[in-house]
C-alpha positions in Angstrom: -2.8 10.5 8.6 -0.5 9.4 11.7 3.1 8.9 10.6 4.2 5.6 10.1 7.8 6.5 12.6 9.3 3.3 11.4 9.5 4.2 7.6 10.8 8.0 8.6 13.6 5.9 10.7 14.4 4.0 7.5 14.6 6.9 5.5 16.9 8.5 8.1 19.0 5.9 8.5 18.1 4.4 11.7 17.8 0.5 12.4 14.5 0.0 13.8 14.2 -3.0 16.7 10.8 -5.0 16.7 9.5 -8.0 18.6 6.9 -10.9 17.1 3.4 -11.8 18.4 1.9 -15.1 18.1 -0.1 -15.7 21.0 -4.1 -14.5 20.4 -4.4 -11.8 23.4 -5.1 -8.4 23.5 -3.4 -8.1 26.7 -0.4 -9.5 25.7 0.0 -7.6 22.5 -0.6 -4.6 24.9 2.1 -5.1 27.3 4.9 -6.0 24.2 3.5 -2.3 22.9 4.4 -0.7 26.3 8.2 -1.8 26.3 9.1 0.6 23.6 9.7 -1.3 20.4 9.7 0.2 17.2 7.4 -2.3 15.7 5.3 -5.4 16.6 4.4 -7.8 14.1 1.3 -10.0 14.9 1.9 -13.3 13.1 -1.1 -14.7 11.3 0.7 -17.3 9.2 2.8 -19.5 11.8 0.8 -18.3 15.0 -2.8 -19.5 16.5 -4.2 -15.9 15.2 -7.0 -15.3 13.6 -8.5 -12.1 11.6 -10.8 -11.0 15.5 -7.5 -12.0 18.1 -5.4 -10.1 15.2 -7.8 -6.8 15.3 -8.1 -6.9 18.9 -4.2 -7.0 19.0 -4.3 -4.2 16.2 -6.3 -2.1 19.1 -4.2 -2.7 21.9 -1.2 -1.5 20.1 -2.7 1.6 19.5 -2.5 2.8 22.7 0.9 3.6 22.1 3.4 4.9 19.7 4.4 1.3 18.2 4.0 0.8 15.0 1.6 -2.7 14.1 2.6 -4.9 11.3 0.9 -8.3 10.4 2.2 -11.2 8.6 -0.1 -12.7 6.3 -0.7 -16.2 6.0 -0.1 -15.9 2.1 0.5 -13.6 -0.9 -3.2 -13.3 -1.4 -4.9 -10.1 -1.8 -8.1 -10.8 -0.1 -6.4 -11.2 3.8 -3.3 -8.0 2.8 -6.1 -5.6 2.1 -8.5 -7.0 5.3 -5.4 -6.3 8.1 -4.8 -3.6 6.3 -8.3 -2.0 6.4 -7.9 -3.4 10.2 -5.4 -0.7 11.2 -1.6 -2.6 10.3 0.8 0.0 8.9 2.4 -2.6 7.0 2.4 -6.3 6.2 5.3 -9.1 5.4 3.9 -10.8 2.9 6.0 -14.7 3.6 7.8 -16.7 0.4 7.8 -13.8 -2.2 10.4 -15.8 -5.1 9.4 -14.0 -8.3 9.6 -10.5 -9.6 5.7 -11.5 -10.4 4.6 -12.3 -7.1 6.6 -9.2 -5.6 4.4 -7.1 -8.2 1.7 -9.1 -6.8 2.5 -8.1 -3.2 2.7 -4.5 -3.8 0.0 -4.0 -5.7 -2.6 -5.5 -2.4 -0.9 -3.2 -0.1 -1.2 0.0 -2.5 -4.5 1.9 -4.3 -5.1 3.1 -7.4 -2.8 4.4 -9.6 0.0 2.2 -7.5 -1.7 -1.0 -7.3 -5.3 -3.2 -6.9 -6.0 -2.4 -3.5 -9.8 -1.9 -2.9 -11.2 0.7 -1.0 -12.5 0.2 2.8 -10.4 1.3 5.6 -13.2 0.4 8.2 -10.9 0.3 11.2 -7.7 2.0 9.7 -9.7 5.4 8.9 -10.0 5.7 12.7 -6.9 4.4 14.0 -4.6 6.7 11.1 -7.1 9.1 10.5 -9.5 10.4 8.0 -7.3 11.6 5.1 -5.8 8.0 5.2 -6.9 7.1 1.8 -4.5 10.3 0.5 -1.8 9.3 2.5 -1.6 5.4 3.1 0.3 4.2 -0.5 3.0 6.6 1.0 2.8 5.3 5.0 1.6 1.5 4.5 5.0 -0.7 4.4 4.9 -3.1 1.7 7.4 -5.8 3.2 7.9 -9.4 0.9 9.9 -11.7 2.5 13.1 -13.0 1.2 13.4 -17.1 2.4 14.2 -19.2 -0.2 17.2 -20.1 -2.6 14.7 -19.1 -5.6 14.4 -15.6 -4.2 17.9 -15.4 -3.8 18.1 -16.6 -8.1 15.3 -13.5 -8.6 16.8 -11.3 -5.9 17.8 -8.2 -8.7 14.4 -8.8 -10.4 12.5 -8.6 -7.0 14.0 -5.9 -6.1 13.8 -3.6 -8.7 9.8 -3.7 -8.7 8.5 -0.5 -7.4 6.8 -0.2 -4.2 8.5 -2.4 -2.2 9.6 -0.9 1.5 11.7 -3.2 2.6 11.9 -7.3 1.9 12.2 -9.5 5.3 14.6 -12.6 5.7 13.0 -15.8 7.3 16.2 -17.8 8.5 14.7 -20.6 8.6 13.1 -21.1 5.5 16.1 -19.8 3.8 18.2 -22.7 6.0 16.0 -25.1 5.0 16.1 -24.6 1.2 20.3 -24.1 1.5 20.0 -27.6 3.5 20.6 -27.1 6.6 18.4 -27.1 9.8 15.9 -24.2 10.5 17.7 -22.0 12.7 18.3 -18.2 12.8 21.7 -18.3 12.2 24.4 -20.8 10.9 28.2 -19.2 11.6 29.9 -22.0 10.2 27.7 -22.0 7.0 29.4 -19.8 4.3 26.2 -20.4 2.3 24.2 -18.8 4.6 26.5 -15.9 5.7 27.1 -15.3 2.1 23.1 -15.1 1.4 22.7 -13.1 4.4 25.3 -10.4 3.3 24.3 -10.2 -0.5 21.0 -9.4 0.5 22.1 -7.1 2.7 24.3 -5.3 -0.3 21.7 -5.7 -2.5 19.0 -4.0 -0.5 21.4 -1.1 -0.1 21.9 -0.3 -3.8 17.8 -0.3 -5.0 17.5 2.0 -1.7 15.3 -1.0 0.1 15.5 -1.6 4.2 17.0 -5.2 4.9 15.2 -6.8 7.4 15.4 -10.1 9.2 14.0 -12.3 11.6 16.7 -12.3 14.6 17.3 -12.2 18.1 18.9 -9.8 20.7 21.9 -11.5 20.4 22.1 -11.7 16.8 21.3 -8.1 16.3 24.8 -6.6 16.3 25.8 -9.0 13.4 23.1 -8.1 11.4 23.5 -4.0 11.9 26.9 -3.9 10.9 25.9 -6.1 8.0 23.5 -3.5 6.9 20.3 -4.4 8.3 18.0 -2.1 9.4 14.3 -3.9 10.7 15.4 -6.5 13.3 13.4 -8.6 15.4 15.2 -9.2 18.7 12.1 -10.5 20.7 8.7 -12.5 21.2 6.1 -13.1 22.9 6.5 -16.6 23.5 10.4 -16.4 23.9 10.0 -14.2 26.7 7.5 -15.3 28.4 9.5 -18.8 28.3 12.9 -17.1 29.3 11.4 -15.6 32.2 9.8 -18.3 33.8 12.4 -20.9 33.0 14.9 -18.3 34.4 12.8 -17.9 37.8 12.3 -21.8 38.3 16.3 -21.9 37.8 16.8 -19.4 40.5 14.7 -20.9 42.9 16.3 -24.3 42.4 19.4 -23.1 43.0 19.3 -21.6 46.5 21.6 -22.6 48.7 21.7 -24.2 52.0 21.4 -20.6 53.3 18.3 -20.6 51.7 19.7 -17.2 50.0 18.5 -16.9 46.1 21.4 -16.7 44.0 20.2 -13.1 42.8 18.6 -10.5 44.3 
């Protein structure tokens, strides 16, 4: 079965940088792949993608060594085991609060003796390869996320269930449910820094990869507080950037009619 590189960076050590996908093109999901991330994460439960834009995405990513995840719309077993049989080498599973629904989680993403998964790796067989059903409860990345203050209450309990790869902060759920706006970060919160770094800590002793939903400029903070899967790009984000940063430029030549940059 093809590695999965991302979970032999974990276990090495390594942070691993990914970007997120929500716009439904091949294309686009293509040219992301090409820039090097570690991962890509097609987003199925906030995005406009459904299951054929997702598999299609799934298949432009394969043509390089970027590892695909999906986030599912729910903790349902039904659409886990469907991306998975698509070719995703792990999915974030969003609002995971219980030690239950983290069992829950795991067992979709893992087959028999480990969990429920059914049988059916249409896609996947061809993308990982044909000894995948031997291999994938050790390669697939079983990823809950961590958002909400009732996850934080059950964080030890969630935790401690077996399986689990790594758990995935969503900032701005988490914001919300602290009370305070739905941003990525919140320096002047010690609420939210204080949740940000227990989870962190708490990762670290059950052996499980923080991860967290980020930005390039957030990334630093959240290595050196132990985080190891960060998101530091998008789609959308940088295709906005980049054209709001061209129409700036060219708005802001000069009499000379010179370009600010070159």
């Amino acid at each position: 079965m093809r590695e999965n590189t991302v979970k032999r960076a974990w276990r090495e050590g390594k942070v691993t940088y990914g970007a997120w996908l929500s716009i439904p093109s091949a294309f686009s999901a293509e040219v992301m792949a090409h820039q090097g991330f570690d991962w890509l994460c097609i987003d199925m439960q906030h995005g406009v993608i459904d299951y054929q834009a997702a598999v299609t995405m799934l298949q432009a990513i394969s043509t390089t060594p970027t590892i695909p995840f999906v986030r599912v719309p729910w903790n349902e077993p039904g659409i886990i085991g469907k991306m998975l049989d698509a070719g995703a080498y792990g999915a974030i599973i969003p609002l995971v609060n219980s030690r239950g629904e983290a069992e829950a989680a795991v067992g979709a993403c893992r087959y028999a003796p480990d969990g429920y998964r059914s049988y059916g790796p249409i896609r996947a067989a061809y993308y990982a390869g044909a000894d995948y059903a031997g291999h994938a409860n050790e390669e697939i990345a079983c990823i809950p996320m961590v958002e909400t203050t009732t996850a934080l209450a059950n964080l030890e309990e969630i935790l401690a269930v077996p399986g689990i790869d790594a758990v995935y902060v969503g900032p701005a759920d988490l914001s919300l449910t602290l009370g305070l706006p739905p941003r990525m970060d919140h320096p002047d919160s010690s609420g939210f820094q204080e949740a940000r770094h227990r989870i962190a800590e708490a990762c670290r002793r059950h052996g499980i990869i923080a991860g967290i939903h980020a930005s390039a400029a957030l990334a630093p903070k959240h290595v050196e507080a132990g985080y190891r899967m960060i998101t530091v790009s998008s789609d959308i984000g940088s295709i906005a950037a980049g054209a709001a940063q061209d129409l700036r430029s060219v708005r802001e030549i000069g009499s000379s009619g010179q370009p600010v940059y070159q």
